[in-house]
C-alpha positions in Angstrom: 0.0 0.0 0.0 1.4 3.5 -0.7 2.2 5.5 2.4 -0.4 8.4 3.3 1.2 11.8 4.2 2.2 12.9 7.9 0.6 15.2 9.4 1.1 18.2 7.6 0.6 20.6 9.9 3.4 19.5 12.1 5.8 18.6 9.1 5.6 21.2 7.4 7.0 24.9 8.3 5.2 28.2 7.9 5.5 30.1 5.1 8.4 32.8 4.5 6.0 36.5 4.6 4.8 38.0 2.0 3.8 41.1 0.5 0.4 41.9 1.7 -2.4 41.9 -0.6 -5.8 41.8 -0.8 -7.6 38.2 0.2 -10.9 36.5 -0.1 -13.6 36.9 2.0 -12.0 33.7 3.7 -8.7 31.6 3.3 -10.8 28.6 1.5 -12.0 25.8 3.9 -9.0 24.8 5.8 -7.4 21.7 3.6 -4.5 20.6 4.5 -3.6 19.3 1.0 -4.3 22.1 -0.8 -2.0 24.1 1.4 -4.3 25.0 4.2 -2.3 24.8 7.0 -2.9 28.1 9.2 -5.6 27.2 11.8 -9.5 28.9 10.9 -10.9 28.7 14.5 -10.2 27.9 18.3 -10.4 24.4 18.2 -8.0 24.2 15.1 -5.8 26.1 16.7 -5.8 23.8 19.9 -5.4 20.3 18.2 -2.1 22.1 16.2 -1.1 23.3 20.0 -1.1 19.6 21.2 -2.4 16.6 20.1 -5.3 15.4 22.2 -4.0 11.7 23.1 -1.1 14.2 25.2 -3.6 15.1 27.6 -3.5 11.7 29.4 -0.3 12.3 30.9 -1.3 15.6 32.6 -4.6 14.2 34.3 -2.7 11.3 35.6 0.5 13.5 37.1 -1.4 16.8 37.6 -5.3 17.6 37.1 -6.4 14.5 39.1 -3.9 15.4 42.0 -4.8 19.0 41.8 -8.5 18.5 40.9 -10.9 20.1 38.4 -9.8 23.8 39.1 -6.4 23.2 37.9 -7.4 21.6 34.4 -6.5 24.3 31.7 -9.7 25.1 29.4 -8.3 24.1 26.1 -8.0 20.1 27.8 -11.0 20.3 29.7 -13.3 21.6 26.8 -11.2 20.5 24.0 -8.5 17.8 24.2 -10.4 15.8 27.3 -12.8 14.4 24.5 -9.8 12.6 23.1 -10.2 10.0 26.4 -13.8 10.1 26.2 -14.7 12.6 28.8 -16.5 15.7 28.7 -18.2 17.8 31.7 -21.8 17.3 31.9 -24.0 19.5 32.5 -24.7 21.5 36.0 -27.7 20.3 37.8 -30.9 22.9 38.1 -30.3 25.1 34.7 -33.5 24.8 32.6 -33.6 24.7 29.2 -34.1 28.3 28.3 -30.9 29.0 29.4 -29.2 25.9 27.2 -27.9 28.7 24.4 -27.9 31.8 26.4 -25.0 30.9 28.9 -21.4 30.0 28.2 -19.5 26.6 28.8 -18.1 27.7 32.4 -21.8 28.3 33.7 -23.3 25.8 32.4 -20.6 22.5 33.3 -20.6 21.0 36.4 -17.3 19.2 37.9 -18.1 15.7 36.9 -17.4 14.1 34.0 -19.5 11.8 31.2 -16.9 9.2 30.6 -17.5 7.2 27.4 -16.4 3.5 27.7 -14.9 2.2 24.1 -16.6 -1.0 22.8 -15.5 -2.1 19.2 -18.2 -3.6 17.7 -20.3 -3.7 20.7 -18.6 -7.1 21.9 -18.1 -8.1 26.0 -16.8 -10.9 27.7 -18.6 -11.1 31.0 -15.4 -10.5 32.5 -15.5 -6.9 30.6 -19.1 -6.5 31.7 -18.7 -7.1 35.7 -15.6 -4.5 35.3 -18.0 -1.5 33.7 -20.2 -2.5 36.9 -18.0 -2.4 39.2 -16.8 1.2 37.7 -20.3 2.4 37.6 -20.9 1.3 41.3 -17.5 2.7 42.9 -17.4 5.8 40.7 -20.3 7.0 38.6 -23.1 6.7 41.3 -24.2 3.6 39.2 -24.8 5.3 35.9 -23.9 2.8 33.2 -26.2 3.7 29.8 -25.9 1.7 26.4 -25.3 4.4 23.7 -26.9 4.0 19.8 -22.6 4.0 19.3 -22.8 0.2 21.2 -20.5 1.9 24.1 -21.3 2.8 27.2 -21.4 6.1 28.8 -20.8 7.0 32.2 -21.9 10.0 34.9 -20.3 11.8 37.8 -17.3 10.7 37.5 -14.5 13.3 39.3 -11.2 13.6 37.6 -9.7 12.8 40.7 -11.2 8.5 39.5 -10.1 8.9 36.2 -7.1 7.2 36.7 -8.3 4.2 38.7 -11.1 4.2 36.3 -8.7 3.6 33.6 -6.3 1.1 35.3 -9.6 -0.7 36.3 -11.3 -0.8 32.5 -7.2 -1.8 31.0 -6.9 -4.5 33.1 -9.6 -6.0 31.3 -9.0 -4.8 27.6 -11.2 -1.8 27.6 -10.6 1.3 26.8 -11.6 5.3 26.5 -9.0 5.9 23.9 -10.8 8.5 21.2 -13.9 7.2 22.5 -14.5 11.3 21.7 -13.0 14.4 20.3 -12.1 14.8 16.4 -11.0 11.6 16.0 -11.7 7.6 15.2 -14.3 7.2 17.6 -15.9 4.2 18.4 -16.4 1.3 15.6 -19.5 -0.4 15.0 -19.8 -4.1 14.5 -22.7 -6.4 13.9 -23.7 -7.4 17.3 -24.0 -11.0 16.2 -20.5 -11.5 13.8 -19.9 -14.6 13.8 -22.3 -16.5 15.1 -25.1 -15.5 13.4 -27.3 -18.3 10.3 -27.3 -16.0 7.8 -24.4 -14.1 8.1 -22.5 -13.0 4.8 -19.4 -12.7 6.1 -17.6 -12.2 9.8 -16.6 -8.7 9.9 -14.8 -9.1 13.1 -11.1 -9.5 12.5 -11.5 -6.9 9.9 -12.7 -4.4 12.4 -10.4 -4.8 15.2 -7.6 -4.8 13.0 -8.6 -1.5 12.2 -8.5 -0.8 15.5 -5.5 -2.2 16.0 -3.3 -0.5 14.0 -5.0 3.2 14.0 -7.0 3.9 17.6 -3.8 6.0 19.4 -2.2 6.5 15.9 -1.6 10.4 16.0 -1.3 10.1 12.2 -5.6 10.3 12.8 -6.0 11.4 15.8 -6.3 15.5 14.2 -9.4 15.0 11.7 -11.5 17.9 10.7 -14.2 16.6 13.0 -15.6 13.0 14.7 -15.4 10.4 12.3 -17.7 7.2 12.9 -17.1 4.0 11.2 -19.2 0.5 10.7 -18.4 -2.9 9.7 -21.1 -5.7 9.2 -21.4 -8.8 7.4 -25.1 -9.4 8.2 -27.8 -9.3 5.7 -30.1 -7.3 7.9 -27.6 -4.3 7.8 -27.4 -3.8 11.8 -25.1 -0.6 11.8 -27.1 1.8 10.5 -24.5 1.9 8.0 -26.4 4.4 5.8 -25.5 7.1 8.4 -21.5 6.6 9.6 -18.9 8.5 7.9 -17.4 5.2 6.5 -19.2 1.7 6.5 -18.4 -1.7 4.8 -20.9 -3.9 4.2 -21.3 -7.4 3.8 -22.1 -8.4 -0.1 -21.6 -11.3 -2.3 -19.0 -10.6 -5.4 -20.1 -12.7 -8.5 -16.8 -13.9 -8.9 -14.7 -13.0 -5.9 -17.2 -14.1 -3.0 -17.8 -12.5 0.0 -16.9 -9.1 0.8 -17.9 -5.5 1.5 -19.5 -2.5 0.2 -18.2 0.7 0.4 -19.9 3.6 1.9 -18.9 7.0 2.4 -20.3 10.3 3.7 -23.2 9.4 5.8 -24.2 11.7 9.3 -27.4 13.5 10.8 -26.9 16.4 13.4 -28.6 19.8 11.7 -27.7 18.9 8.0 -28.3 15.4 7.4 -27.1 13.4 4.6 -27.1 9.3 3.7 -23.7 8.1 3.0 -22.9 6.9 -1.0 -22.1 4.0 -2.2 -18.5 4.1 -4.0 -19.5 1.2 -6.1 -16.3 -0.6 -4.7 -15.8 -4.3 -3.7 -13.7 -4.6 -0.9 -11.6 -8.2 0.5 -12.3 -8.9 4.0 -7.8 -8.2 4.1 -8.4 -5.0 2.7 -10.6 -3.7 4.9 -7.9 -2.0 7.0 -6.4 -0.3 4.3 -9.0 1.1 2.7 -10.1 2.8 5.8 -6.3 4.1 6.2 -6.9 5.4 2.4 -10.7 7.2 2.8 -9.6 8.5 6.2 -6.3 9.7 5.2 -8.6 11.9 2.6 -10.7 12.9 5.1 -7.5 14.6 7.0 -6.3 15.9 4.7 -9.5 17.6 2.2 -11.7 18.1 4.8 -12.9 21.7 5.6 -11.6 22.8 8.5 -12.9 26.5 8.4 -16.1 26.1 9.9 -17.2 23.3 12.6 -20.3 23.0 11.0 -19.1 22.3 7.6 -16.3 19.6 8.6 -17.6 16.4 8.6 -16.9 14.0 5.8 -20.3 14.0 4.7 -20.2 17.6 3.1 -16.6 17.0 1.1 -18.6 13.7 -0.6 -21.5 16.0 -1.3 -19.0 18.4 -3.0 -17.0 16.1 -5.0 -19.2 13.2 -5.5 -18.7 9.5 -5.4 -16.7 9.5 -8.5 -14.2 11.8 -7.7 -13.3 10.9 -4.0 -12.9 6.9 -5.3 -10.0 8.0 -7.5 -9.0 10.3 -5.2 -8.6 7.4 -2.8 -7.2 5.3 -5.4 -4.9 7.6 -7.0 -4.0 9.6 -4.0 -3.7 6.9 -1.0 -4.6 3.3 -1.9 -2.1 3.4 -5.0 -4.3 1.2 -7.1 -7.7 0.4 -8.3 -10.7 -0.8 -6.1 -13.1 -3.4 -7.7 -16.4 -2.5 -8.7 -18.8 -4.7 -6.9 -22.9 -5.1 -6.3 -24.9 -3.8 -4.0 -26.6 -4.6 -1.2 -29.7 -6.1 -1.0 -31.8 -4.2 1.4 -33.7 -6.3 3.7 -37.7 -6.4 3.9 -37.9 -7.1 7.5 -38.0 -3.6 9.8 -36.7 -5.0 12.8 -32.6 -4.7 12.7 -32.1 -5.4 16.4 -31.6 -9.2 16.8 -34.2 -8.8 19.6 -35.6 -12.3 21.0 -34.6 -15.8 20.6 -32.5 -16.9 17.8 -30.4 -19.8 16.2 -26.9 -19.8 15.4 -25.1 -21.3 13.1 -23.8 -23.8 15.6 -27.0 -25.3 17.2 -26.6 -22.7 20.1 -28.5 -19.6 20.4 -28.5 -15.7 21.1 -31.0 -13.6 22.9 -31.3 -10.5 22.6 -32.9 -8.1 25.0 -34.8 -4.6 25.3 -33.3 -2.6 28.5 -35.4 1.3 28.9 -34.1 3.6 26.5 -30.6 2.1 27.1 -30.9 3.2 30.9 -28.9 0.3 32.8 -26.9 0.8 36.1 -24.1 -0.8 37.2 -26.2 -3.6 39.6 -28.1 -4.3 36.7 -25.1 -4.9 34.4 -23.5 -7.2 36.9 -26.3 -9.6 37.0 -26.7 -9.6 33.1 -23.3 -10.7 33.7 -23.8 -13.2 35.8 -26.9 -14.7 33.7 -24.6 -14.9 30.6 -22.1 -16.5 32.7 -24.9 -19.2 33.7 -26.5 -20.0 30.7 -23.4 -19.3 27.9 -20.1 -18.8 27.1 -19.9 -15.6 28.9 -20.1 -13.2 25.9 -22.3 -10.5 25.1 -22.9 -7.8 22.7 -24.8 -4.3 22.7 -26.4 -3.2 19.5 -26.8 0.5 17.7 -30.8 0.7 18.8 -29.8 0.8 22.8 -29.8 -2.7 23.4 -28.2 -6.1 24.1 -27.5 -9.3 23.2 -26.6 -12.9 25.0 -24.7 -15.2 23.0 -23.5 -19.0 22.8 -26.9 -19.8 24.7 -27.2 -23.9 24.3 -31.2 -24.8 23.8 -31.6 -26.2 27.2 -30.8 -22.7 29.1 -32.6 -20.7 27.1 -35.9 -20.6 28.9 -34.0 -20.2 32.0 -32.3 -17.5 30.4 -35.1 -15.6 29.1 -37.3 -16.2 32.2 -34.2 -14.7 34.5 -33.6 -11.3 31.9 -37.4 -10.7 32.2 -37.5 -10.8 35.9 -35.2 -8.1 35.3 -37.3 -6.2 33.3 -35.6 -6.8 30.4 -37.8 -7.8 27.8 -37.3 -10.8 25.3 -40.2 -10.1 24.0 -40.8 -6.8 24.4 -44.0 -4.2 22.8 -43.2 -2.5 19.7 -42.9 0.9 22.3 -40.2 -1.1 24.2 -38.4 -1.9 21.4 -38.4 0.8 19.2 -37.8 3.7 21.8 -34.2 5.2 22.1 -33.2 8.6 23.5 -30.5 10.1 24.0 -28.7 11.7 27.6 -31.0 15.0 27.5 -31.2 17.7 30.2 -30.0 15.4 32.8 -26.4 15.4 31.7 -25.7 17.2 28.4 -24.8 20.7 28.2 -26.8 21.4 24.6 -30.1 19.3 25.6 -33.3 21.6 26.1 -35.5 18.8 27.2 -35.5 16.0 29.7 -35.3 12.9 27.2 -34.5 8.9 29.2 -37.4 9.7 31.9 -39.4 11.4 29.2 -39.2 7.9 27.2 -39.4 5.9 29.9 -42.8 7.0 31.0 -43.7 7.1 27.7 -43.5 3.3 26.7 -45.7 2.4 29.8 -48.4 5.1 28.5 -48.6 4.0 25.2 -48.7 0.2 26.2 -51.4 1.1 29.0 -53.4 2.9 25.5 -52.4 1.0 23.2 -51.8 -3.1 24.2 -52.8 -4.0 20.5 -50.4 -2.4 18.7 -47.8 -4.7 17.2 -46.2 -3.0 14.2 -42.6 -2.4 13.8 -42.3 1.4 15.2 -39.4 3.5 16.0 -39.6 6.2 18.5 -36.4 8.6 19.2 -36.3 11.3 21.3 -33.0 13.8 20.9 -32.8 16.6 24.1 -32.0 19.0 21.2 -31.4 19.6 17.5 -27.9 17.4 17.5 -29.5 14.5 16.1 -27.7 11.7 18.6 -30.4 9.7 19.1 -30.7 10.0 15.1 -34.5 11.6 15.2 -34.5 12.4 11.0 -34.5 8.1 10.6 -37.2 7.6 12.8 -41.0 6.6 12.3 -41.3 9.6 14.9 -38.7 11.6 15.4 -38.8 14.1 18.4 -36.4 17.7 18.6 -36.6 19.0 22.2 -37.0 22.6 21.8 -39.2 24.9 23.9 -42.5 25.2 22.7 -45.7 27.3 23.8 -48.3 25.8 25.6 -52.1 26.5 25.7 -51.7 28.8 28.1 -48.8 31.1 26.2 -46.0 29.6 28.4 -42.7 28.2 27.5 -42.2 24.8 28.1 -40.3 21.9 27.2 -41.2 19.9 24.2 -40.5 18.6 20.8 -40.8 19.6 17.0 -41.7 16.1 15.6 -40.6 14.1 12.5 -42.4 11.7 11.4 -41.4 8.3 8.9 -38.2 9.1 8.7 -36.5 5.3 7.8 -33.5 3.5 6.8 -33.1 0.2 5.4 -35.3 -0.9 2.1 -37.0 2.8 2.0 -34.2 5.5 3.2 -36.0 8.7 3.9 -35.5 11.6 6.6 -39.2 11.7 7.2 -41.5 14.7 7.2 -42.1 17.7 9.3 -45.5 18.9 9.0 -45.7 22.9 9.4 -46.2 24.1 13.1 -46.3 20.6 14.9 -44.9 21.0 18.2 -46.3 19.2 21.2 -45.1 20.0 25.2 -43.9 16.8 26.8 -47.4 16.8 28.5 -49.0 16.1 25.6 -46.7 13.8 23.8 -48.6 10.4 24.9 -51.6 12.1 23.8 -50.7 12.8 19.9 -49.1 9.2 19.0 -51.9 8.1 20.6 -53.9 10.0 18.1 -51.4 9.7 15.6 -50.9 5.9 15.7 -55.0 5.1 16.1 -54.8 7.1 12.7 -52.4 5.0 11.3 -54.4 2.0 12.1 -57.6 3.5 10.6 -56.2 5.0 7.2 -53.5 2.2 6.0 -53.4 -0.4 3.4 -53.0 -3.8 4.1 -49.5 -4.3 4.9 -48.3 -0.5 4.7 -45.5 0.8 6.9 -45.9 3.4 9.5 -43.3 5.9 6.9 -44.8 5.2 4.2 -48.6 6.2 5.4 -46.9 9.2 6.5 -45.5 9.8 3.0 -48.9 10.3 1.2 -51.1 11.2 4.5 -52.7 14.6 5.3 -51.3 17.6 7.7 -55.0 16.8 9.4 -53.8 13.5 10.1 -50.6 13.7 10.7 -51.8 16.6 13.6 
């Protein structure tokens, strides 16, 4: 493979002056390969000061001796992120004041420490650990992202260290779990065990890992950069919506492999990634990451924060010209054109229930509340895995979780011991199909409480509605940042302030409705002036859904009534 440039910005020297003369309304977007080198804003400016993976060594020897007041602002707000933590947010400051105050009012002195999972796979060994950090550090917090990691809450920088010594000794890891970087991978939950697998993405994936998590070659992108590798039919990554994904596909003639996807992300401008129209060996997977990312790097705008994602440089140049690009530029020979994937039928892409592998055994996959574990909870999912399997787990991209290697004689057990739990193996469409992001209660952008708000809101609508049983996805975002990924949802909910009947501000939600991925992508619909308070959320999918019911064809999807239904309906 051809070797991909340096950094530039550190091996390169600044410019001899010259004359001064009249300039652009800006100096371009910021790309480092087209000479770009001068940092456009504050956070450029503080990845060239240092790289973020340096920031370890000063919370170890001096921040968590000399506790939060001593962190400098450019680590705690910038180059923390790089080791997965960020402040969360200060207890008792509604959501009216979200966008009016600035970070120092609004963070607390406890962190949100993200937990690195590649390809959302535990050993129960892994699991008990997380616990055991949730219980002795985080107050018990321990909630399953829509990343497959796990997140968690009050933790003082004074624990980070044990934290991490804790988590190493067991092989995980908050390396670039955050910050402008190669944040966490996802992997089908089920790799390698699963019946109709098309190929185990597995080896491929944390070989990725391997050689480029730490790698300061990546560790300055333009911004986050989110990747996905699966080899299952039923596309469980939400692959159309990572900044690089490789799916599994048959080649007529060279077998199994992956599908190339670029350019995919949500957030306030959402786009679906592209196909590239490239084949790619399971051996190659590795390097053709190296090659897309390394043009990432080095094109991407860098100017503005809300331009720098790899999704708007694809839109720009178009599949065409970023595969040569990659080919020409950093892979040093030609990709194979290859099929496409077949999108699957079926809605659900969770692995929820009771399933067979391809060994006799099976998995089981199970619904926690909108991702909302604790670390109690966590060590007794542990303890039934280690009881009826091999001791391996899994958490998926919708919030959930997954016991695998579960021989046919355990699995009732199994089942009947997750349920006393309340974790459901067979749980109401509202169960499964609910995710939500951290809201109010933590995040420093959220407007709008968002786990409780879902919480309650799954009992209500099984209380109204027990005979509902079509495949429905509910997501529920704190604010406009798309992290619970509201545009791909059969409802989508913004939290925003809204007015109520009375002419007060209140919390509440702008609402999406049939967005989708899979066989039908679309980013859904927002009907003009529909905004409900949280009060009144159970209240309109009620209505909403009893609509559905009355108005659809045999066999139509939720999104796709919503496609030709009218406002009136949809009110």
């Amino acid at each position: 493979m051809a070797a991909t440039p340096q950094n530039p910005a550190a091996a390169q020297k600044p410019a001899a002056a010259t004359p001064r003369r009249k300039v652009s309304r800006h100096r371009g977007e910021g790309q480092w390969a087209v000479g770009h080198l001068t940092p456009l804003n504050g956070a450029e400016q503080f990845k060239k000061d240092d790289d973020g993976l340096n920031v370890r060594t000063r919370i170890e020897t001096i921040y968590s001796k000399r506790g939060f007041d001593s962190i400098d602002p450019n680590d705690l707000r910038g180059r923390f992120r790089w080791w997965g933590l960020y402040t969360q947010r200060r207890p008792g400051i509604d959501g009216g004041r979200t966008g009016l105050l600035e970070p120092e009012e609004l963070e607390d002195k406890y962190f949100m420490m993200r937990v690195r999972i590649t390809g959302g796979r535990l050993t129960t060994e892994q699991l008990r650990a997380i616990g055991e950090v949730a219980e002795t550090y985080a107050r018990g917090t321990a909630d399953i992202t829509d990343r497959q990691n796990i997140q968690f809450h009050w933790v003082r920088i004074e624990d980070v260290p044990a934290i991490w010594e804790r988590l190493e000794a067991v092989g995980l890891s908050t390396t670039e779990a955050c910050g402008d970087c190669p944040r966490g991978m996802l992997g089908s939950p089920v790799a390698g065990v699963a019946e109709d697998e098309i190929i185990d993405g597995t080896a491929a994936l944390d070989e990725i890992a391997r050689r480029y998590i730490g790698d300061p070659r990546f560790s300055n992108l333009p911004r986050k950069y989110k990747t996905a590798v699966s080899g299952s039919p039923l596309l469980d990554v939400a692959h159309e919506i990572n900044d690089i994904s490789f799916v599994g596909v048959v080649h007529p003639e060279h077998g199994p492999g992956f599908d190339l996807w670029v350019g995919g992300g949500l957030s306030t401008n959402p786009k679906f990634g592209v196909r590239l129209g490239a084949w790619v060996p399971e051996a190659d997977v590795p390097d053709v990451w190296e090659a897309v990312t390394s043009v990432f790097r080095d094109y991407g705008y860098r100017r503005l924060r809300n331009r720098a994602r790899l999704k708007f440089l694809v839109a720009d140049w178009g599949p065409e010209k970023f595969r040569q690009v990659v080919e020409d530029e950093y892979l040093g020979r030609k990709l194979i054109d290859g099929p496409a994937v077949e999108m699957p039928a079926q809605r659900w892409r969770d692995h929820i229930g009771v399933h067979r592998q391809k060994d006799g055994r099976f998995y089981v996959g199970f619904a926690p509340r909108v991702g909302r574990m604790d670390g109690s909870l966590l060590t007794k999912v542990a303890e039934l895995a280690e009881n009826h399997g091999s001791g391996r787990v899994s958490t998926t991209v919708e919030q959930k979780m997954i016991i695998l290697d579960v021989p046919q004689d355990r699995v009732d057990s199994l089942v009947d011991g997750l349920e006393a739990l309340d974790l459901r193996v067979s749980p109401s469409p509202f169960r499964r199909g609910t995710m939500a992001c951290t809201g109010i209660e933590f995040c420093k952008l959220a407007i709008v409480e968002t786990k409780e708000r879902g919480s309650d809101l799954i009992d209500e609508l099984e209380r109204r509605l027990p005979g509902f049983d079509e495949p429905l996805t509910i997501n529920i975002n704190g604010c406009p940042n798309a992290c619970a990924r509201i545009q791909t949802a059969d409802i989508g909910l913004k939290g925003q302030l809204v007015t109520d009947a009375e002419g007060n501000q209140v919390g509440g939600y702008q609402v999406h409705l049939g967005g989708a991925l899979g066989l039908e992508p679309s980013f859904g619909r927002k009907v003009r002036g529909l905004k409900v308070t949280s009060d009144e959320l159970p209240d309109y999918i009620e209505r909403v859904l009893n609509r559905f019911q009355e108005e659809r064809e045999d066999g139509e999807r939720f999104a796709a009534w919503v496609g030709r239904a009218s406002e009136e309906a949809l009110s």
